[in-house]
Structures are given as structure tokens and as C-alpha cells.
N, C-alpha and C positions, 0 to 999 in steps of 0.2 A: 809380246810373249809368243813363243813361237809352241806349234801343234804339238810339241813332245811333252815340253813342259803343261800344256794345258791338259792333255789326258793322264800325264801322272796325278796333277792335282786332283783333278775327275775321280779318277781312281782311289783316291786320299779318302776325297769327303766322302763318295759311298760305303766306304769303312768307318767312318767318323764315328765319335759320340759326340757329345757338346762340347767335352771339354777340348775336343782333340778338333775340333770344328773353326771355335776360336783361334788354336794356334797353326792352324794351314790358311785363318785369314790373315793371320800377320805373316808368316812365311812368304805368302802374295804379297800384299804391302811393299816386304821387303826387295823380292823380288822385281818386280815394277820400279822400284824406284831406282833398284840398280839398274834397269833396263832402261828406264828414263835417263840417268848419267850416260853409258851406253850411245843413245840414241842421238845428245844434244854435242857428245864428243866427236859424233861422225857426222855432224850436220843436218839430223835428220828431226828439224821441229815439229812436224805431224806425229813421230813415233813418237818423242820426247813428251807432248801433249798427251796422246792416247795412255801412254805409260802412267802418266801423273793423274790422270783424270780414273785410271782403275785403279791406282790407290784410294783417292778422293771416295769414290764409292765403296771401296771396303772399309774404309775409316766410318761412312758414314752407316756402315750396318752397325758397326760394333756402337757406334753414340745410340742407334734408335736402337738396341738390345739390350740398354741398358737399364735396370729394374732400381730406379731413384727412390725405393724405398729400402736401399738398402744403403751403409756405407759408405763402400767401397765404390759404388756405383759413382756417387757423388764427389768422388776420389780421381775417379778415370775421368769422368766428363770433359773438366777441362784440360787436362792432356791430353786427350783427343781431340777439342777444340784448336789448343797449342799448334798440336802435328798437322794437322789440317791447315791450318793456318799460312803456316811452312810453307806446306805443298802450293799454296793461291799464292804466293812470294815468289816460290820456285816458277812459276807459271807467269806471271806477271813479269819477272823478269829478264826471263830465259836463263836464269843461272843459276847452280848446283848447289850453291851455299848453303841456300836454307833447308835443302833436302837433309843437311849432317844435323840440322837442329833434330829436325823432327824424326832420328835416326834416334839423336842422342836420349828424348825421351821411350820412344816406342820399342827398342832394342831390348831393356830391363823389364819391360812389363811382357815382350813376347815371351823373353827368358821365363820369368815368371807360370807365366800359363804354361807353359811347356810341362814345367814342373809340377803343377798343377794335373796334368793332364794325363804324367804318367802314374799318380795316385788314383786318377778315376780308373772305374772298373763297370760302368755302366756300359750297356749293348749299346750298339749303333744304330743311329736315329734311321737310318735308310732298311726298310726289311726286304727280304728277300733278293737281295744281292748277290751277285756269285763273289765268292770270295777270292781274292787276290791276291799271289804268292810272284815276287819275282825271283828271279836269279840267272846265272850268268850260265850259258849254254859253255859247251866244249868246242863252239867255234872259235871265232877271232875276236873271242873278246868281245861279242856281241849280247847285250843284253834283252831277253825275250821274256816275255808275261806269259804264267802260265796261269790259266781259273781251276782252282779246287773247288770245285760244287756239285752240285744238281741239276737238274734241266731246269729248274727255274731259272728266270734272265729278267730282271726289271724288277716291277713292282705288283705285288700282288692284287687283281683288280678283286 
């Protein structure tokens, strides 16, 4: 994942609520794993690894955030165990196949939360944030970040 895409994400979660939290950790998932196809098409097994292994660990937040006194919860589990799975195959093997398994379930259920997420209306977990507005300058088509805020910057000690 290269520095542009990580400070937009950056930028994501400290806007985040929960619900919008969860679906910038599958948007990563997602990401990764195309960066892992990516990687293993140009020869590059160390990227291809690194790639799969920061799915691997976003897979594994959403399994331990998972509150098993509920449903649903009990519902996700193991397709996340499934997708996980995948991804130790993909790894194991050095081939992209079993990355479309674990595509084919995780895809519908980010779909999901997304939708989810644009019905939340709760504040964002991170306080005191400067708030983040992008848009496209009157140069060449170059895209700049502006902060609408206050002089506060971080977290409130």
C-alpha cells in the first residue's frame, strides 16, 4: 500500500463512526488483496506476502470485535474464519485463486455494512479532529486537502 492510499484511509478513520470504521476495514481487506494480485503478477513475493498478511490482520480484528452474544455475530464468524482461510491457501501457495473465494464471500457482507453505515448517524469515535474536506483545485487536475477546523489538531489531552 503505497503512502497516498494510507493517509487517505488515516484520514477515513479519524472521521469514522463504528459503523463507517468497519467498512474502511473491508475497503483495506479489499484493497490488499488487490495489491497482493498486483504484487504476485509482477514477481514480487515479499509485497504479495506483506499484502496478504494486512488483510490477515484486518480479518482478524473484525473476528475479535465480534460480540457472540448476539446472532449475527455467530453468523460472521465463520466467514471470516472461511475468508481467512483463503487468504493461508493464497499464501501457502503463492496463487491468486483462493483470494476470488474469499472475495466472493466478504464482498456482500462489506456491501452490507456500507449500507449499514450510511443509516448510522452517530459522531465519530475520534474527538477533536480537524475536520476534512477534499476537492479538486483549479490546477491540473490535482487533488489537494483542505482542513475545515479550529486550532485544535489531535486529541484532546
Amino acid at each position: 500500500m503505497n503512502e497516498e492510499k494510507k493517509k487517505t484511509f488515516a484520514a477515513r478513520v479519524s472521521q469514522a463512526n463504528r459503523s463507517e470504521l468497519v467498512v474502511i476495514m473491508y475497503d483495506i481487506i479489499f484493497d490488499s488483496i488487490d495489491e497482493a494480485r498486483n504484487a504476485l503478477s509482477q514477481g514480487s513475493k515479499e509485497e504479495f506476502k506483506r499484502e496478504l498478511s494486512r488483510a490477515q490482520k484486518l480479518l482478524r480484528e473484525l473476528i475479535a470485535t465480534l460480540d457472540m452474544q448476539y446472532d449475527i455475530s455467530k453468523e460472521l464468524m465463520p466467514l471470516y474464519l472461511y475468508a481467512n482461510r483463503c487468504i493461508i491457501d493464497s499464501l501457502r501457495t503463492m496463487n491468486v485463486e483462493p483470494l476470488e473465494n474469499a472475495e466472493i464471500v466478504l464482498k456482500p457482507l462489506g456491501e452490507a455494512f456500507s449500507e449499514v453505515a450510511k443509516q448510522d448517524t452517530s459522531p465519530s469515535l475520534m474527538e477533536h479532529t480537524q475536520q476534512l474536506y477534499a476537492g479538486l483545485t483549479y490546477g491540473k487536475g490535482t487533488l489537494n486537502e483542505t482542513l475545515l477546523s479550529g486550532n485544535s489538531r489531535g486529541y484532546k489531552a
